[in-house]
Structures are given as C-alpha cells and as structure tokens.
N, C-alpha and C positions, 0 to 999 in steps of 0.2 A: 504494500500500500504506500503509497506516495503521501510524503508527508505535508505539515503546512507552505503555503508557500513564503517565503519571507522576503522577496523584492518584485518588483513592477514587472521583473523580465519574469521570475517567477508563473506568476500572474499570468501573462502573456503565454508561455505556454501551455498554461493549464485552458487558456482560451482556445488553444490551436486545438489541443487533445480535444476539445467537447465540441468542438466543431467538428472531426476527426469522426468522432462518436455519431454526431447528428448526419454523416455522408454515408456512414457504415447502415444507422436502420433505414434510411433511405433503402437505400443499395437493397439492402433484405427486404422489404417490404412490398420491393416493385418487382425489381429484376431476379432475384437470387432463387434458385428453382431446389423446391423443397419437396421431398416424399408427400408430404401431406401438410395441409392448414397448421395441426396442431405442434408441426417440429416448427412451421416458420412462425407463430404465437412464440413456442419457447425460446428461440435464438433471439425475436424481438424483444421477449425482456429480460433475457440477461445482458443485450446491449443497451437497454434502457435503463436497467442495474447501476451498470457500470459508469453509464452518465450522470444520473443521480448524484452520483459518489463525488465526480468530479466537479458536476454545480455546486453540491454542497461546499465544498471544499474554497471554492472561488468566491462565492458570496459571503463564506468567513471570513475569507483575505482583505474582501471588501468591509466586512464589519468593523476589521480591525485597522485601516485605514489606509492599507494597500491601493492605490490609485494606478491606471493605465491609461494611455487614449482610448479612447470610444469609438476610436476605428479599430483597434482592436478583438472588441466584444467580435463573439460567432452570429452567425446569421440568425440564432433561433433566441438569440439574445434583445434585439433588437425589437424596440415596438411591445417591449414583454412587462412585467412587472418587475421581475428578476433586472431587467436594465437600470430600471430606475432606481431599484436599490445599490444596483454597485456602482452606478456612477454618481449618487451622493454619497 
C-alpha cells in the first residue's frame, strides 16, 4: 500500500495513478471481452476498489494542505465535488 503522500509532486502522481484507474474501468466496461457479465461486475470492482483507495488517499493530502494545479486533477475529478474539496 502506498503511503501518504507528503509533497505537491507526491500528489501529482497519485492524480496520474487514479486517472490511470479511471482508463482501466473504462477499458473493462466497454471493450474488454469477459466469459460472462458476472466476471466483468467483478474485475469492475476491484478496479473500482482500488480507486477508492487512491481518492481517498489524495483528498487526505488535500485535507492536510497539500496543494497542486488544477490542471493536474484526473478527468473524473473535474466538475465533481471531490474537486472542490481538494482545490480549497
């Protein structure tokens, strides 16, 4: 497990990886050719798990007063609530 992040670059790539994440269940959800509904369900959430883990982790950074640009933030960032809390 990836620990907290402690500087702006930090940050920054925690933003790459959950963007990273958010191409990945794309990827599965549309194109990625599965036995059956129920294995691509489970592959979608344990990459949705996995995002979780690394939003949470970025909007603590942000609690604690970690700042980036805001061209930065991932696409699924943008327009969100999640935004608004890490860019104040």
């Amino acid at each position: 497990m990836r620990g907290k992040p402690a500087s702006k670059y930090e940050l920054m790539d925690l933003y790459r990886e959950i963007g990273l994440f958010d191409r990945k269940i794309a990827y599965c959800q549309n194109y990625e050719k599965f036995d059956s509904e129920a294995a691509r369900t489970t592959a979608g959430k344990k990459l949705a798990a996995k995002r979780e883990s690394l939003v949470k982790a970025a909007l603590d950074a942000a609690g604690r007063g970690i700042a980036c640009d805001p061209k930065y933030l991932p696409h699924s960032f943008k327009g969100s609530a999640a935004a608004a809390k890490v860019a104040s």
